[in-house]
Backbone as ProteinMPNN parsed JSONL, in Angstrom:
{"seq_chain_A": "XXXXXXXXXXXXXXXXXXXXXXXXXXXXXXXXXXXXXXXXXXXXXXXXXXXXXXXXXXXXXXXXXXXXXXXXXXXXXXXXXXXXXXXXXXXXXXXXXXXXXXXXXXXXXXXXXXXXXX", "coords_chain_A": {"N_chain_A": [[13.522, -22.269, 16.389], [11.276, -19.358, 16.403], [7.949, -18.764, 16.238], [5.278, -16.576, 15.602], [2.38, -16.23, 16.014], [-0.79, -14.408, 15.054], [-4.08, -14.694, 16.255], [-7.883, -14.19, 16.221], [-8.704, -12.193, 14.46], [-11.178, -10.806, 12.515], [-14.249, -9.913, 10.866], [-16.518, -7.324, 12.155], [-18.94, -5.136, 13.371], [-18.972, -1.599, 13.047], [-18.404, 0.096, 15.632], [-18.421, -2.371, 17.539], [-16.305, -4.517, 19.314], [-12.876, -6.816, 19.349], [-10.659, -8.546, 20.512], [-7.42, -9.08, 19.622], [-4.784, -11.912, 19.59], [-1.679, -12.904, 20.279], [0.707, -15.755, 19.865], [3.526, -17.152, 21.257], [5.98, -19.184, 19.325], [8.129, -22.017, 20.341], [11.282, -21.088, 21.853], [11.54, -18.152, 23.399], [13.591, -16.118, 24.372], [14.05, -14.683, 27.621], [12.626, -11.033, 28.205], [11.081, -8.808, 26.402], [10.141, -6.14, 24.558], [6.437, -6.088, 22.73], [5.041, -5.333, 20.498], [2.18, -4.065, 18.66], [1.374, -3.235, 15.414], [-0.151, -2.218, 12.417], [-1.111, -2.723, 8.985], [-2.701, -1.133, 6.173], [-3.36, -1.822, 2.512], [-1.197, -0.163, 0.061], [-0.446, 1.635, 1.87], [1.86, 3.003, 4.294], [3.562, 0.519, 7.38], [1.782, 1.025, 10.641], [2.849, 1.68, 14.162], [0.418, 0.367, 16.279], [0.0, -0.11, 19.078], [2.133, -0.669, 21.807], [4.145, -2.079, 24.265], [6.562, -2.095, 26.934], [9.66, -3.593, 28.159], [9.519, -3.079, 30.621], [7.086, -2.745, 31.175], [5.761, -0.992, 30.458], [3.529, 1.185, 28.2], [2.352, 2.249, 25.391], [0.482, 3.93, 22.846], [-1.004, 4.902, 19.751], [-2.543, 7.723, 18.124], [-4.676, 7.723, 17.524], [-6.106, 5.472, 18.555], [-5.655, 5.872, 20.989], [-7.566, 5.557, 24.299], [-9.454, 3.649, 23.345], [-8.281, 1.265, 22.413], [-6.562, -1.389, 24.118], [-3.462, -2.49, 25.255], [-1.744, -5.565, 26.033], [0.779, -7.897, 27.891], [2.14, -11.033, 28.244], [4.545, -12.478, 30.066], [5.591, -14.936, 30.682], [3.62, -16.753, 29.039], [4.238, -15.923, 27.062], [2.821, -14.063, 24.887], [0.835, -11.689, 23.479], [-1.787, -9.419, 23.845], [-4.259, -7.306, 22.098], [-6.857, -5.849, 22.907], [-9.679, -4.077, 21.479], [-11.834, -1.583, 21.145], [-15.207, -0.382, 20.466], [-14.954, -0.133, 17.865], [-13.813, 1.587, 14.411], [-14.399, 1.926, 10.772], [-12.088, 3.01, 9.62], [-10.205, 1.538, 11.373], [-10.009, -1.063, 10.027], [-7.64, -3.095, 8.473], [-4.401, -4.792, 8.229], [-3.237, -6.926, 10.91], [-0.351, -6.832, 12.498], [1.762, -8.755, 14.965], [4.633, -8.018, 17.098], [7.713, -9.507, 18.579], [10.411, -8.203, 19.799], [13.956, -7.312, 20.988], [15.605, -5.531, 22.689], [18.243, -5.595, 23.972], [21.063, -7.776, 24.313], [20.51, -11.269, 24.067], [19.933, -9.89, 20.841], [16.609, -9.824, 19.299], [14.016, -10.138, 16.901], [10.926, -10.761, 16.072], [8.003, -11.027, 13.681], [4.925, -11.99, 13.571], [2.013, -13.437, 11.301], [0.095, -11.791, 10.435], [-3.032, -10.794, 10.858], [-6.161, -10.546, 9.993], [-8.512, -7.693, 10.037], [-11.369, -6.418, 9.687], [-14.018, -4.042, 9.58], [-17.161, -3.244, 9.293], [-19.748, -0.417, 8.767]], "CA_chain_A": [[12.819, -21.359, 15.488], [10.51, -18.994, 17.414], [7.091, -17.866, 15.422], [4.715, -15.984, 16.257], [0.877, -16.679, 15.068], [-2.08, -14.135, 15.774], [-5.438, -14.812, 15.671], [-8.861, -12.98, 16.88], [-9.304, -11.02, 13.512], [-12.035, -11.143, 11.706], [-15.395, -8.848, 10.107], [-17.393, -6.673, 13.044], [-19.598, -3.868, 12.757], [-18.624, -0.874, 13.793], [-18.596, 0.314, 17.586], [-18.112, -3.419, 18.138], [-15.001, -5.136, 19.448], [-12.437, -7.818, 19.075], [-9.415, -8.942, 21.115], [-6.534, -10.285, 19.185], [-3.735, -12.527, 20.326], [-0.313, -13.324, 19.566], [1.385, -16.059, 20.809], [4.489, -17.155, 20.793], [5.924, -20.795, 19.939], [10.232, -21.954, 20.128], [11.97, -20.344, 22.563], [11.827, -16.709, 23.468], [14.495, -15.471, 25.815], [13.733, -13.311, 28.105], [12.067, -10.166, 28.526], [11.037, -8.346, 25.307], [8.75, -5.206, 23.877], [5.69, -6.129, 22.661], [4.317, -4.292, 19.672], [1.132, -4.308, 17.58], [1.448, -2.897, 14.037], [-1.469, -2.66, 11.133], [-0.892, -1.99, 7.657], [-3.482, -0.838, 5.203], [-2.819, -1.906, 1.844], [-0.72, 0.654, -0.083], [-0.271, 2.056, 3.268], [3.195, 2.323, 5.255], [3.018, -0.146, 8.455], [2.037, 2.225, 11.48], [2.561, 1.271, 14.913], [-0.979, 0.964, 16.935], [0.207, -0.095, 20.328], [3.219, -1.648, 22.49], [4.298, -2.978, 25.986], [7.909, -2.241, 26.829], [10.311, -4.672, 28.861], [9.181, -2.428, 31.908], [5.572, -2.602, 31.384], [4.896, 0.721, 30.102], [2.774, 1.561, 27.457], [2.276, 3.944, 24.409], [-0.362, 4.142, 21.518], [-1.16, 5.292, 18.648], [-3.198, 8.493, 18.763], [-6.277, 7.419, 16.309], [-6.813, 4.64, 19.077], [-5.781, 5.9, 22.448], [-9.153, 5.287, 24.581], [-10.261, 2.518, 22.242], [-7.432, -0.108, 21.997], [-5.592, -2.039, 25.146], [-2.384, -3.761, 24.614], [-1.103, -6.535, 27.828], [1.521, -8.996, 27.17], [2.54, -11.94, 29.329], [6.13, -12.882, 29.272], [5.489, -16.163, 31.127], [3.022, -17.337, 28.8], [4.618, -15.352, 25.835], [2.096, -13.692, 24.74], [0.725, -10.101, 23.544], [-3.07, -9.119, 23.371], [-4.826, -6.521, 21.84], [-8.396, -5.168, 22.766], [-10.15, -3.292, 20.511], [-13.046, -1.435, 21.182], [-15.593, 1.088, 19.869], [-14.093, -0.447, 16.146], [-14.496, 2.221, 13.488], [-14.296, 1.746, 10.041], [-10.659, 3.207, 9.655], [-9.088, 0.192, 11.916], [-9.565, -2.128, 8.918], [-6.309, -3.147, 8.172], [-4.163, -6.432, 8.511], [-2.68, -6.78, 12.646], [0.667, -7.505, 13.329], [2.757, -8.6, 16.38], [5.883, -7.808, 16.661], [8.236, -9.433, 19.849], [12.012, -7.441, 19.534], [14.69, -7.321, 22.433], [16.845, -4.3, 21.935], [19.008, -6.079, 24.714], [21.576, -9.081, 24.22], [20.776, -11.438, 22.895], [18.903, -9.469, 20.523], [16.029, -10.659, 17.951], [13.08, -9.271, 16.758], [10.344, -11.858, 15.493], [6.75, -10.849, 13.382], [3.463, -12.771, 12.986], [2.263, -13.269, 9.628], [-0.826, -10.661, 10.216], [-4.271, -11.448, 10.629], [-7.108, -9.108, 9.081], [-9.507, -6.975, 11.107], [-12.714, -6.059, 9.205], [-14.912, -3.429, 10.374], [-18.147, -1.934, 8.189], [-20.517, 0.822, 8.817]], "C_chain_A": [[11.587, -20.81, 16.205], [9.232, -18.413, 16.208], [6.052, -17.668, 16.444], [3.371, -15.336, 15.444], [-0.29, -15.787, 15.762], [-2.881, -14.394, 15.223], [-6.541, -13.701, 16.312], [-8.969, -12.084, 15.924], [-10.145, -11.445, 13.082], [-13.065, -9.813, 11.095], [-16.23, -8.706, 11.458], [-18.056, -5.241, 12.614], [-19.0, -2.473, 13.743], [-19.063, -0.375, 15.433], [-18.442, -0.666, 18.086], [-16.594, -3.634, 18.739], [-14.287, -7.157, 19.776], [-11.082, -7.831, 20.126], [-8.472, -9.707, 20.219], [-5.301, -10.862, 19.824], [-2.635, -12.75, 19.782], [0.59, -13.949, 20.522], [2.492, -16.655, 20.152], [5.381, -18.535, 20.923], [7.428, -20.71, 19.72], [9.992, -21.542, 21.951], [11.957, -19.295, 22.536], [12.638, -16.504, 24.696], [14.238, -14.251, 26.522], [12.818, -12.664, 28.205], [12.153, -9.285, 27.356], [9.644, -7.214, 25.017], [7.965, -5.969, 22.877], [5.161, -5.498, 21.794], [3.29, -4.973, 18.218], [1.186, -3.18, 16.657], [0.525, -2.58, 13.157], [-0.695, -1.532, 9.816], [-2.615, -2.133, 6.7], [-3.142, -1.327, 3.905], [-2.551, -0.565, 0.842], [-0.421, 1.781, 0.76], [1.015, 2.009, 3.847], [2.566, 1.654, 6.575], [2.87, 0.666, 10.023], [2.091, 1.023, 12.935], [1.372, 1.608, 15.895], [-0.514, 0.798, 18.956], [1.606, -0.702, 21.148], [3.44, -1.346, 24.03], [5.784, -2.702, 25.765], [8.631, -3.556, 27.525], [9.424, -4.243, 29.996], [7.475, -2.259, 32.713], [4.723, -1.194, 31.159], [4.291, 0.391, 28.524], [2.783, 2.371, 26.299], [1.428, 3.019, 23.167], [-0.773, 5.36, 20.616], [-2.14, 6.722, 18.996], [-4.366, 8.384, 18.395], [-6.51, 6.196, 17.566], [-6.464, 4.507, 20.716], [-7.31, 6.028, 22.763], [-9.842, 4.135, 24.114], [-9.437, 1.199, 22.651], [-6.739, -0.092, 23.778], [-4.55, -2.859, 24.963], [-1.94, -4.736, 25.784], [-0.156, -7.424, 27.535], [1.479, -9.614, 28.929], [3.555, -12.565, 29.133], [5.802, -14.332, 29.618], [4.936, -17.031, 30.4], [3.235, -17.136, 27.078], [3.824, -14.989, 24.952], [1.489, -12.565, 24.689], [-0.884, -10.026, 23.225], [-3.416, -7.642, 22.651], [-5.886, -6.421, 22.089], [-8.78, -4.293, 22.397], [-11.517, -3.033, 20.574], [-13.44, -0.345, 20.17], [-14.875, 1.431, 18.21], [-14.887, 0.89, 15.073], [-13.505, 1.88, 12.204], [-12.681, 2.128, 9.433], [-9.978, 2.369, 10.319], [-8.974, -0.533, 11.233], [-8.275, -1.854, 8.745], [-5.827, -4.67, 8.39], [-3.327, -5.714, 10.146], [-1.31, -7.559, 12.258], [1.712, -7.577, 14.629], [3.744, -8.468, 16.173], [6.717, -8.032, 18.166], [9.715, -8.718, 19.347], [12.475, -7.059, 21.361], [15.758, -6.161, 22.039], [18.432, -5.406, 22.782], [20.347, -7.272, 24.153], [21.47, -10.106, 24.548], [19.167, -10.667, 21.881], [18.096, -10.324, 19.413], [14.777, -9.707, 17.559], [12.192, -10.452, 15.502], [9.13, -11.004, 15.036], [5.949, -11.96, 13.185], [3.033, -12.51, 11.43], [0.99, -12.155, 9.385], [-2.394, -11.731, 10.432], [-5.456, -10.171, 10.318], [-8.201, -9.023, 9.869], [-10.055, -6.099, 9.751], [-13.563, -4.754, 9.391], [-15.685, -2.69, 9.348], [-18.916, -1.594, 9.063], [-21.96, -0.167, 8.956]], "O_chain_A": [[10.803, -21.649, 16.648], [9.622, -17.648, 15.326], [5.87, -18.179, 17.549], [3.289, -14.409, 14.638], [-0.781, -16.175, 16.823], [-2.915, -14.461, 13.995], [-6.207, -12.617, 16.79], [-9.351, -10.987, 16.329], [-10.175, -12.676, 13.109], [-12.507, -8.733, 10.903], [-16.66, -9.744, 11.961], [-17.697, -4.482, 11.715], [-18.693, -2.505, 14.934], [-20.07, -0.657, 16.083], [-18.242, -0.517, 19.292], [-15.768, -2.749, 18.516], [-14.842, -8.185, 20.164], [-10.635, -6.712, 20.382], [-8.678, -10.908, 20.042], [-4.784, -10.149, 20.684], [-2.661, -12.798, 18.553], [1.132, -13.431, 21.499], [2.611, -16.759, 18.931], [5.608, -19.063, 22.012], [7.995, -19.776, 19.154], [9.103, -21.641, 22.797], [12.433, -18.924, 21.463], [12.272, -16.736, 25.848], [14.22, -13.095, 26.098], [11.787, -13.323, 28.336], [13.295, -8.881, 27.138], [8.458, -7.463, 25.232], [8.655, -6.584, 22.064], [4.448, -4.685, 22.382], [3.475, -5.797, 17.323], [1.03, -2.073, 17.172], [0.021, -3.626, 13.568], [-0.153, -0.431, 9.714], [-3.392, -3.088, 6.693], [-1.92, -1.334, 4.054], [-3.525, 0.177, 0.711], [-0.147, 2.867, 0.25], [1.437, 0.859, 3.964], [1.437, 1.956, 6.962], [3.943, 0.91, 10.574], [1.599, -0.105, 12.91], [1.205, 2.75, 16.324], [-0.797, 1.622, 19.826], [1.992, -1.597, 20.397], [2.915, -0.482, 24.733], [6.309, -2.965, 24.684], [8.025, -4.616, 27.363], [8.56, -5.046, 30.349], [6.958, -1.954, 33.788], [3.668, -0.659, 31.497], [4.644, -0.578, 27.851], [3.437, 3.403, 26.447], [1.649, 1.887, 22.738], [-0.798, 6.555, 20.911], [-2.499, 6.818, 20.169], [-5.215, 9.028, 19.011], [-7.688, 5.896, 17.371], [-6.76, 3.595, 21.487], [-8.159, 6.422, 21.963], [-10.882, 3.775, 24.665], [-9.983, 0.222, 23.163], [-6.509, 0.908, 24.458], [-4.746, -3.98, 24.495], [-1.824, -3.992, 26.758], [-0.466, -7.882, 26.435], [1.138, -9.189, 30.033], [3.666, -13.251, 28.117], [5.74, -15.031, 28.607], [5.304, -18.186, 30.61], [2.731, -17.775, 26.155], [4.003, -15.621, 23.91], [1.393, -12.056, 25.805], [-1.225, -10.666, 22.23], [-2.515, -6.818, 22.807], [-6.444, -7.145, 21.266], [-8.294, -3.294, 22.927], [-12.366, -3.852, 20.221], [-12.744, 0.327, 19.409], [-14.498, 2.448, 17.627], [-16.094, 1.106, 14.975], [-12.302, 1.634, 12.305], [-12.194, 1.262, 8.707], [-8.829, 2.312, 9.88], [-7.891, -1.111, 11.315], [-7.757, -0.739, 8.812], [-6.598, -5.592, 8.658], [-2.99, -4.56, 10.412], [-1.265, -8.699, 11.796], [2.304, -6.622, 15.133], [4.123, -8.734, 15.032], [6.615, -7.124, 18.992], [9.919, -8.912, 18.148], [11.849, -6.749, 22.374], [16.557, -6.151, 21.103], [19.408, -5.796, 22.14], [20.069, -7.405, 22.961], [22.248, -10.394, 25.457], [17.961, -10.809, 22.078], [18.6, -11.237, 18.758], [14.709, -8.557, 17.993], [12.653, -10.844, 14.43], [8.926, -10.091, 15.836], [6.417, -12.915, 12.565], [3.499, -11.709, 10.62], [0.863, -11.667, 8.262], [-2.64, -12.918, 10.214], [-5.281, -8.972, 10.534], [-8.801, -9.987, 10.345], [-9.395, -5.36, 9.021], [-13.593, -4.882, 8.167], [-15.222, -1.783, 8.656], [-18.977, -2.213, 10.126], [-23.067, 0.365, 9.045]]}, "name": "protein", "num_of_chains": 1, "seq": "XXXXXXXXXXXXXXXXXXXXXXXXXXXXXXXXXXXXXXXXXXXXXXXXXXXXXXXXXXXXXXXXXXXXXXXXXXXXXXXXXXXXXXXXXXXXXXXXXXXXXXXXXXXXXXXXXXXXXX"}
């Protein structure tokens, strides 16, 4: 049973920043994308950043410049850095590991909540 627990959220003031983590416990096979998530409440869940198999990249456009995503397959493991926090990043964080490949899976974290006032 593979889960997958982030932490590193919490309440910052704006322009500050936070790093969150997501790691990953079980077994993960392989080589897998990487993706960080946030939902708002009454909000659909948008994606903010992800890591492919290949090591490429892509974000969100409200936090290109701002946010860094890195994973580490070895250590199974996806970060987020989050800078220059503005009051619109509130939201809850989630990770998200998925293998399009065979064998496929696709695991979430249960969210952890990022803060940010004025």
């Amino acid at each position: 049973q593979v889960q997958l627990v982030e932490s590193g959220g919490g309440l910052v003031q704006a322009g500050g920043s936070l790093t969150l983590s997501c790691a990953a416990s079980g077994s993960v096979f392989g080589t897998n994308t990487k993706v960080w998530y946030r939902q708002v409440q009454g909000k659909e869940r948008e994606l903010v950043a992800a890591i492919t198999i290949g090591g490429m990249t892509n974000y969100a456009d409200s936090v290109k410049g701002r946010f860094t995503i890195s994973g580490d397959n070895a250590k199974k493991t996806v970060y987020l850095q989050m800078n220059s926090l503005k009051a619109e990043d509130t939201a809850v964080y989630y990770c998200n590991f998925r293998r399009p490949l065979l064998p496929k899976y696709d695991y979430w974290g249960q969210g952890t909540q990022v803060t940010v006032f004025s």
